[in-house]
N, C-alpha and C positions, 0 to 999 in steps of 0.2 A: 132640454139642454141647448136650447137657443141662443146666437150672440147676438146681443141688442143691437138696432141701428147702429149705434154708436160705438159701441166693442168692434164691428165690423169694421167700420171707419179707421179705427185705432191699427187694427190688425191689415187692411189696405192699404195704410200707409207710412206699413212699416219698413218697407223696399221702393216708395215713392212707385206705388201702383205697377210695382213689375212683381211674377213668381217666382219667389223668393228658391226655388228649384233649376230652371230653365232659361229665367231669365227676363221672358216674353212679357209685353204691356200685357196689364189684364183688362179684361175685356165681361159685361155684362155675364151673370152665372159664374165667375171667378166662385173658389171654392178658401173654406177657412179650414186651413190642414189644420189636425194637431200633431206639433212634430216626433211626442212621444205616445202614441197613439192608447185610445181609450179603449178597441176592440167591440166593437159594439156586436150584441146579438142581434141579428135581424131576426127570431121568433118573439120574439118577449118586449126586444126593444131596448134591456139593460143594456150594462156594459160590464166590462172585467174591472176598467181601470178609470172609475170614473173622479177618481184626484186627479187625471190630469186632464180634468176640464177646467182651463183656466187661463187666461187672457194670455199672459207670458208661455204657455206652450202651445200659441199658435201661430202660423206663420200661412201668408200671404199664397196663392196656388193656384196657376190655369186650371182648370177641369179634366185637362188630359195627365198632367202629373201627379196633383191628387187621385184621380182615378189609378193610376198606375200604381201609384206609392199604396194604396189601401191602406190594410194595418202592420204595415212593416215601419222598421224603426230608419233612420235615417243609411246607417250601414248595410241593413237586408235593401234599401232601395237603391242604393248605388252598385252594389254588387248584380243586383237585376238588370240596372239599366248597364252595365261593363258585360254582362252576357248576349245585350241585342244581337252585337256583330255574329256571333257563333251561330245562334239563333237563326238570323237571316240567312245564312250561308249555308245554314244545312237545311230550311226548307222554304227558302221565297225565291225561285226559279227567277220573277224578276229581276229580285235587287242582285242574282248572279250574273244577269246578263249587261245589268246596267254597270255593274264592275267590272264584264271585261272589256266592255268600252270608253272605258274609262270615263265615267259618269259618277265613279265614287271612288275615293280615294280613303279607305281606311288609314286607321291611327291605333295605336296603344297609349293614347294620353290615358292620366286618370279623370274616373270622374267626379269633379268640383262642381259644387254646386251653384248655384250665383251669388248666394249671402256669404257664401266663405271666400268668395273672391271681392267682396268689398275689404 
């Protein structure tokens, strides 16, 4: 379930080489999400959902987002990534210290992704 050199290409530059998530230039090891994920077993190797292996449901992805993102759908990952702040605040000791020196400035923006902000 490989994308060809060329599918890759297509699918790199389809955010003009940014992750089509974050934002970020992608950078060597960029990753080919799919954006309605196929669920892959890692014992066997199948998948659940493997119709949506297909050039139009994949989108452009730094390594840290696709890794984040796994097999959640676009909604289950923004709802993740809208929970960091609680997250960090009830257990990374740093980023509470670095908050109360004012080092970080929380928001309740929502969050948008970079393609939907084109």
């Amino acid at each position: 379930m490989k994308l060809t050199k060329s599918e890759r290409q297509i699918v790199f530059e389809k955010y003009n080489g940014k992750c089509a998530y974050c934002g970020c230039e992608l950078k060597k090891g960029w990753h080919a999400d799919h954006i309605e994920p196929i669920v892959r077993n890692w014992k066997d190797g199948t998948c659940e959902k493997p119709e949506n292996h297909k050039l139009e449901n994949f989108n452009p992805s730094c390594a840290s987002c696709n890794i984040q993102k796994s097999s959640l759908s676009l909604e289950q990952f923004r709802n993740v990534i809208s929970q960091f702040i609680n997250s960090l605040n009830a257990y990374s000791n740093q980023y509470k210290i670095a908050k109360k020196y004012g080092l970080i400035k929380e928001t309740e923006i929502e969050v948008k992704f970079y393609f939907e902000k084109l």
